[in-house]
N, C-alpha and C positions, 0 to 999 in steps of 0.2 A: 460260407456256412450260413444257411438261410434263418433268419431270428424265429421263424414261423415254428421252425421244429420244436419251439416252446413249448410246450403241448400242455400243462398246469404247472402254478408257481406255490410254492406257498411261501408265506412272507417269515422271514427269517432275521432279527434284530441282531447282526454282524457287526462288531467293532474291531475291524483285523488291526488295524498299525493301534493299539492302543497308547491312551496316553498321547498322540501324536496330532491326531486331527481326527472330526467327530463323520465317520462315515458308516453311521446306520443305514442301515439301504433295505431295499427288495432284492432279495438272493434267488436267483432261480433254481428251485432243487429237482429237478424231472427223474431224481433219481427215488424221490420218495412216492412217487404217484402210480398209484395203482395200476395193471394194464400195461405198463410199458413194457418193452422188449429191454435188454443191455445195451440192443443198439441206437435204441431211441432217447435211452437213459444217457448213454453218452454224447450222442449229439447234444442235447439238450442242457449238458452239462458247461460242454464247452463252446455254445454260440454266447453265454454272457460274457466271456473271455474277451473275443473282439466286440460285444456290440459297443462300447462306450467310443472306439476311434471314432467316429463321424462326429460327435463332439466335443470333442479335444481337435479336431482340426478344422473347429468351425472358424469362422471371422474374428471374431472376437477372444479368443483362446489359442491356442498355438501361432495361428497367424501374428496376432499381433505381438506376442512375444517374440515371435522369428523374422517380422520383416518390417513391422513399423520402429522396432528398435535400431533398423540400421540406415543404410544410406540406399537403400532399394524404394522404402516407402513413408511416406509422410502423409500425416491427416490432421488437418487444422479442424479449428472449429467454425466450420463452414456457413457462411452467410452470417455469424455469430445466433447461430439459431439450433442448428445440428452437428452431433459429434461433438458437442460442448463435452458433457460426461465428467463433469468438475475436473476436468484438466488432465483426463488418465493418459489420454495418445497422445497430446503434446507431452505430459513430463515422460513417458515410454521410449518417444523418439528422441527427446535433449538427454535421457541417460540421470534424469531426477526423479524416477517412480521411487514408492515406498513398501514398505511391507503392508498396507492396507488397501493395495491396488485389487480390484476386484477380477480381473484375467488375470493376473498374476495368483490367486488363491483360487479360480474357477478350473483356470489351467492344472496345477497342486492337486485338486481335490479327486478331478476327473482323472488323474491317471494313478493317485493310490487307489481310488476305486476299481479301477482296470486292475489293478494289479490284487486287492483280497482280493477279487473273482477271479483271477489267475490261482490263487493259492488257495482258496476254496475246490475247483477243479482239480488240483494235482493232489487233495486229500478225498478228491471223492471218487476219479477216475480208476484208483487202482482195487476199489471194490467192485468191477463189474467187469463180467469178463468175455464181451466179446469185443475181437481183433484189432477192433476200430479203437478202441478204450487205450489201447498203448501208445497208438499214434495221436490220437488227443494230449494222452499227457504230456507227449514231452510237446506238444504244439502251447499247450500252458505254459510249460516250462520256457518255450521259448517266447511268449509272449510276455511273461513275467521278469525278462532277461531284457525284453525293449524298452517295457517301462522302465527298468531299471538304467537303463542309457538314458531315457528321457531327464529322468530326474537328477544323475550325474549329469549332464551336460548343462541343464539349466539351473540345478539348484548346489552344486558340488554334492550330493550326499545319494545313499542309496541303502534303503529299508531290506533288511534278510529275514525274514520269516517261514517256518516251514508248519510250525503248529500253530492252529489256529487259537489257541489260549493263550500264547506268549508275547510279551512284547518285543517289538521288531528290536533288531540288534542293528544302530548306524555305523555305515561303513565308509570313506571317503580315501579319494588319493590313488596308491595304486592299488590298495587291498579292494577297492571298489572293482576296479579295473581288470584284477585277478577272477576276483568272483563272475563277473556277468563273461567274461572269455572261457570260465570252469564251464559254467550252465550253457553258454553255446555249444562248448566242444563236446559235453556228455549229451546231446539231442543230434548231434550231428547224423550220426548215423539211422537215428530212427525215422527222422520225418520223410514226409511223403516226398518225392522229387518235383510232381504233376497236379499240385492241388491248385494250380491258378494262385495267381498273384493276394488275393484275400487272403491269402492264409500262410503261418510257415512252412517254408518248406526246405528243400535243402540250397536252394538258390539261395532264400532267405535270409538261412541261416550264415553262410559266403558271406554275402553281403554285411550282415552287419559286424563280424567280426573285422571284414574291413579296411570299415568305416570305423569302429572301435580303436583298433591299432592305427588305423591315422591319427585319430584324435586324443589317445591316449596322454602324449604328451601334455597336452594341456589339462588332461583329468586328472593327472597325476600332480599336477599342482600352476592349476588355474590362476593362479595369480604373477606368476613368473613374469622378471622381465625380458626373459629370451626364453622359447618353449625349446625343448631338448628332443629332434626327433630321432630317436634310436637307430642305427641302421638295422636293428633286429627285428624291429617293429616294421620298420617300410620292407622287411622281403618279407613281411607276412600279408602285407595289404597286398603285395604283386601276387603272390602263392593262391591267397583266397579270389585276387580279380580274375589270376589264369582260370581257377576252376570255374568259376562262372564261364567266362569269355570262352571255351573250350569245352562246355560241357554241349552247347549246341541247339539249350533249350531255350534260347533267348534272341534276339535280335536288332537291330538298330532300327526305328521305324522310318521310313519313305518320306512319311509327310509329317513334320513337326508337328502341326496344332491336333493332327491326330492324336496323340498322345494324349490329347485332353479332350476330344469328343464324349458322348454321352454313351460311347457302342466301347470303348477303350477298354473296359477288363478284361477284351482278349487280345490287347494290342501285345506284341511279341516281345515288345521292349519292357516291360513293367515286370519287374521282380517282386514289389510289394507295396500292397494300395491298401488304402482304405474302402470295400466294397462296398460300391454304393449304388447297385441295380434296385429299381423300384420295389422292389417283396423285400428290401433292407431298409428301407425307410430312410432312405440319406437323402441329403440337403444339396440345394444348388447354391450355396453363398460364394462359393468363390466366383462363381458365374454374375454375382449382380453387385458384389458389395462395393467397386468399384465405379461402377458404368454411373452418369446422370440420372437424376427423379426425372428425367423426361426424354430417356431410352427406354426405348419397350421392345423388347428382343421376340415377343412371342405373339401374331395378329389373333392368335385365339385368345389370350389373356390384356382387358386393355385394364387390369389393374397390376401387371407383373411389368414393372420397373427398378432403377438402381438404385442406387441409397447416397448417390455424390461423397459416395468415400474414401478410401485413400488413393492418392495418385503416387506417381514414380517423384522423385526426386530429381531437379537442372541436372545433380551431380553424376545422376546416378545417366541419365540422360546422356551428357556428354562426351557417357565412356563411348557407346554406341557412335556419336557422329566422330569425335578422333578416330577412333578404332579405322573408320570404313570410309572418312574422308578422301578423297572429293564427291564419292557417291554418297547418297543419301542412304541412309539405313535401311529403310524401306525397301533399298534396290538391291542393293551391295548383302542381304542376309535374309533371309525365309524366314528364322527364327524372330526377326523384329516385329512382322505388320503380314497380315493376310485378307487384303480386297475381296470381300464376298458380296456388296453390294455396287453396282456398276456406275450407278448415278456419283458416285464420289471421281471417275474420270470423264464420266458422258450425264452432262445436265439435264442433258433430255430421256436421261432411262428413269423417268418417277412415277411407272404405275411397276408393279411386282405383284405376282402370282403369288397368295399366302404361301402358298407350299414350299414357296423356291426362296421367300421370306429369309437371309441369314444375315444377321449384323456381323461388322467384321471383327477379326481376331487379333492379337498382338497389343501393341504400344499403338496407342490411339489418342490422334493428335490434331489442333483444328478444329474446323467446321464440321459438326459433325449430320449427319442425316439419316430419317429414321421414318418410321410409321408416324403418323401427323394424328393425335388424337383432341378432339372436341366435345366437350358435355359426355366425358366418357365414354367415348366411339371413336375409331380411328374411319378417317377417311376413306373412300373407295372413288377409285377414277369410273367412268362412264362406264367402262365394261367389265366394270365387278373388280379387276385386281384392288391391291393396296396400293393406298396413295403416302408416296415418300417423297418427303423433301426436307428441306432446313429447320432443323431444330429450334427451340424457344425453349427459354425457362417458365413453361405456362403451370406448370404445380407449383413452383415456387412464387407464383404470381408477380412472375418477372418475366410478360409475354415481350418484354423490348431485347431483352439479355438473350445475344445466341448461344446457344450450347457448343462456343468455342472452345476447344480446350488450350491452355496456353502449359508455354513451357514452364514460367514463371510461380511457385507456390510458396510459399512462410508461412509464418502465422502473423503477418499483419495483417489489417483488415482486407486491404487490396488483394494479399495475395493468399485467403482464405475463401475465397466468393466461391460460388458455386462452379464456374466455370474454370475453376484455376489447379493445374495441372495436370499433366500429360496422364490416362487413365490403362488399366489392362485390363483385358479382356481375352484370357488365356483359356481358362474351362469353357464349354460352351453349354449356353442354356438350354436346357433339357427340352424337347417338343415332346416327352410323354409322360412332362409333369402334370399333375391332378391339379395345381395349383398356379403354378407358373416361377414360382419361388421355389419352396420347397419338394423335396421328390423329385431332385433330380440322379442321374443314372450314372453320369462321369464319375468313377474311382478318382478318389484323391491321392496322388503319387506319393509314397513312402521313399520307395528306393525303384531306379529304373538303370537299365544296361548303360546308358551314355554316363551315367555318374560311373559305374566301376571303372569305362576307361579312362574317367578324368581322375580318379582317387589311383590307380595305376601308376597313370603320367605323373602327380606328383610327389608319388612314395619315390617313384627314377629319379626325378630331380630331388628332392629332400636326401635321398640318402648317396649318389653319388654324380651327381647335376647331370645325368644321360639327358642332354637338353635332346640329342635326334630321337630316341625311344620315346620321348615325352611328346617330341611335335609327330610324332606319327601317329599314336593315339588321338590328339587332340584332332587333328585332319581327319583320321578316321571316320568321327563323330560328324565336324564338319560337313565332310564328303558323301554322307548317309542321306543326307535328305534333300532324295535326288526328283521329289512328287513334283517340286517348282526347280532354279538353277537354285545350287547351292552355294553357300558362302564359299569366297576364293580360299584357297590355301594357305595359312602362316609357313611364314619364310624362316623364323625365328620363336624360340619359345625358353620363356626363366619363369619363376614363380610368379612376377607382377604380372605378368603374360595371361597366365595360365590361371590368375585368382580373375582378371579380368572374364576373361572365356568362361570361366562358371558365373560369373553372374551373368551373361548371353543364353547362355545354356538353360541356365536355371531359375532365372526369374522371378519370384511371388509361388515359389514352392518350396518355401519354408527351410531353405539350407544356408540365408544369406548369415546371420548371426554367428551359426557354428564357423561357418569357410570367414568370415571378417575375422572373428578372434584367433584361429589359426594361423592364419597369414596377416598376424598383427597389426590389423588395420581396422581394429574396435574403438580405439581409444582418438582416432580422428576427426579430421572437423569435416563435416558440411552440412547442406541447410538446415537450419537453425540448429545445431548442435555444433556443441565446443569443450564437452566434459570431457577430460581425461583421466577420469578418475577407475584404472585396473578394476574396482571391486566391482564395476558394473556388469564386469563380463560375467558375473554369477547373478541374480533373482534373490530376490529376499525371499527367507520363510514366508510364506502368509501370516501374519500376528493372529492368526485365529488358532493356526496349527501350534505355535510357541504359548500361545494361553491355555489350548489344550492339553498339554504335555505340563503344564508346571504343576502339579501334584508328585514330578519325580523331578528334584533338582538336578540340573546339568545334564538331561538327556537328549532334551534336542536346544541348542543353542542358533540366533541367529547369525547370520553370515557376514560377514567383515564389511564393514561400511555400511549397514542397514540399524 
């Protein structure tokens, strides 16, 4: 849904979750502007619906909620100069944030705003009456049903509102869980089946119900010492995966890192993104927030670098070399590491043709080699290509220090430096960005085909341990990405198996937090984290949103150990 179709705003002082948290905004009303068609009024109505995703799943805000809190991703305070940030990713990742964390209330604020613009739309869509107006609403509806997951899953609670004068009515536990499964099943039937991954559709809609009914269990009471998975609930995640997997609209993609190219909103695998084609105004951070300040992924941009932010975790590391020992990871799995520059096996390939310019993809490790820039210009070999070779820390004005990446990261000083820990490099950076940073085109993956067969394979196992049904799934996926050799076959498959394989799978796209506390592996140690403290698996209020709401005593209360 292109944001352009805005066509006049007029500014509108909206306080939907009253009493709750202070979200006066700009409301886009295209339904009061003179000139418009119904159908322009509805477009217009429902593109502020989705436009807040691309920031809620920026760097800083979902990500770091969903992958520096667990054993996937860690970010010191690097060189003790960067990423200090009074201490927010270090206590994120040991499991000691507060209710005054600023991604943690940036995160909060950004998806009850998505969501009054959700409930704004479903009060304004059913005055206007051309065709499209129907299909929008319940596309509200189901948008206002994800936030709604969003918030359950990260904050135990979830806001109902239907009049915009009222204040929202909190819901927690399974009445949460009843409601947003209500609001799936009544949209089911209307949305679109063909609207592309951007938007809901009835793929979508599969999908998150679930993903829902997997999770259930633990939304129904988050803090359990054993989560309860229903066997009523795992044949409805198989029911919704068959329709997906059998509707035929979907497919496994050939070449893993495609999935995360800059062309990918038409990849066949992606049920539901975050749209993020250039006339959307979306961001390339997941493309940079990782890489060294002295990778430059783009010969037209010699000021578009990374930010030496977070790397993977030894731990998280090690699953990979057990998993595929005696082969290296590299060799043994497609999904690890993808060679796009040659000079990394042949030392003498260091002139490159800008165009043909692609730094590599995956887990990226070692010595690393790049465009070589000088007084703000990147080098050119005698016959015009780009000149590549070995990296330096020359922005950090450490021209001694290689841009080695090491396995080794913590938060002591040694193993905070610039160079320290294994980096990803999974989206790829946009070549038709305007800027080199921002305005990049890769969708940010919501929900893609290879998760339904892995939430499939484990409702089999969860509800009557079908370990074969579960490793034939799991192979499937496997066996799909046939663009290089694919990974070998598992011989054997149980839950630790199968929790493994989705972090393989899945990566630094935001599902490790949910899939750790599911398969009870929140509350463990590795690097630098040792809290087992249950109430972490829930986010505090923001303390901005609990100062807002005390003018009604006992309405919104903070969360159990916060």
């Amino acid at each position: 849904m292109k944001k352009k179709l805005s066509i006049l705003v007029t500014t509108v002082g909206l306080m939907v979750f009253n009493s709750c948290t202070n979200l006066n905004e700009i409301v886009l009303d295209e339904a009061s502007a003179s000139g418009l068609s119904d159908k322009q009024a509805a477009e217009g109505i429902i593109s502020p619906v989705y436009a807040l995703l691309p920031n809620i799943f920026q760097h800083t805000n979902y990500f770091a909620l969903q992958e520096i809190s667990t054993d996937e991703a860690i970010l010191p305070y690097r060189g003790g100069t960067d990423w200090g940030d009074n201490g927010i990713y270090l206590a994120m990742h040991q499991h000691t944030h507060t209710s005054t964390d600023p991604n943690i209330r940036n995160t909060w604020n950004l998806i009850l705003q998505g969501m009054s613009r959700s409930i704004t739309a479903i009060n304004s869509l059913p005055t206007l009456n051309d065709p499209s107006a129907k299909t929008f609403l319940a596309e509200a509806r189901g948008m206002r049903a994800y936030y709604s997951m969003l918030t359950l899953d990260m904050f135990g609670l979830v806001f109902v509102k239907d009049d915009l004068g009222e204040n929202s009515k909190i819901i927690r536990g399974d009445e949460a869980v009843e409601y947003i499964k209500s609001e799936l099943l009544a949209i089911e039937p209307l949305v679109d089946p063909n609207v592309g991954p951007g938007r809901i559709s009835k793929g979508v809609v599969w999908g998150l119900l679930a993903r829902l009914y997997l999770n259930a269990a633990v939304y129904r009471d988050p803090y359990a010492a054993q989560f309860t998975f229903k066997p009523e609930d795992m044949d409805k995640v198989v029911e919704y995966s068959d329709k997906i997997i059998n509707s035929g609209m979907y497919q496994l993609s050939r070449d893993y890192f495609s999935l995360f190219n800059d062309d990918n909103h038409n990849n066949k695998e992606l049920i539901f993104a975050v749209d993020q084609r250039a006339d959307l105004n979306g961001h390339n951070r997941m493309a940079y927030f990782s890489l060294s300040g002295d990778q430059f992924p783009l010969p037209a941009y010699p000021n578009a670098n990374g930010t030496d932010g977070p790397g993977i975790t030894p731990d998280f590391y090690r699953t990979w070399v057990t998993a595929n020992a005696p082969k290296d990871p590299a060799a043994a799995d497609p999904r690890f590491y993808k060679q796009n520059l040659s000079i990394y096996s042949n030392p003498a390939d260091s002139c490159v043709a800008a165009e043909n310019f692609n730094i590599n993809r995956g887990i990226l490790r070692g010595q690393q080699y790049g465009l070589i820039r000088r007084n703000g210009v990147f080098l050119k070999c005698p016959d015009g290509k780009m000149k590549v070779g070995k990296l330096f820390h020359d922005t950090r004005n450490k021209p001694t220090l290689a841009v080695d990446f090491t396995e080794q990261i913590d938060f002591t000083v040694a193993g905070s430096n610039y160079n320290t820990g294994f980096r990803v490099e999974k989206y790829e950076f946009s070549k038709k960005s305007v800027s080199g940073r921002n305005f990049g085109e890769a969708d940010i993956i919501i929900l893609r085909l290879a998760d339904v067969y892995m939430m499939r394979a484990e409702a089999k196992l969860r509800k009557s341990n079908d370990a074969a049904s579960a490793l034939a799934d799991v192979n499937l996926v496997r066996a799909a990405r046939t663009a290089t050799t694919p990974a070998p076959a598992l011989t054997s498959m149980t839950l630790d198996l199968l929790f493994r394989e989705r972090g393989f799978e899945f990566y630094w796209e935001m599902l490790r937090r949910t899939d750790m506390i599911r398969f009870g592996k929140y509350e463990g140690t590795w690097t630098e984290k040792t809290n087992t403290d249950k109430n972490k698996r829930v986010f505090p209020i923001p303390q901005t949103a609990i100062d807002g709401a005390s003018n009604i005593p006992g309405y919104l209360k903070q969360n159990a150990g916060y």
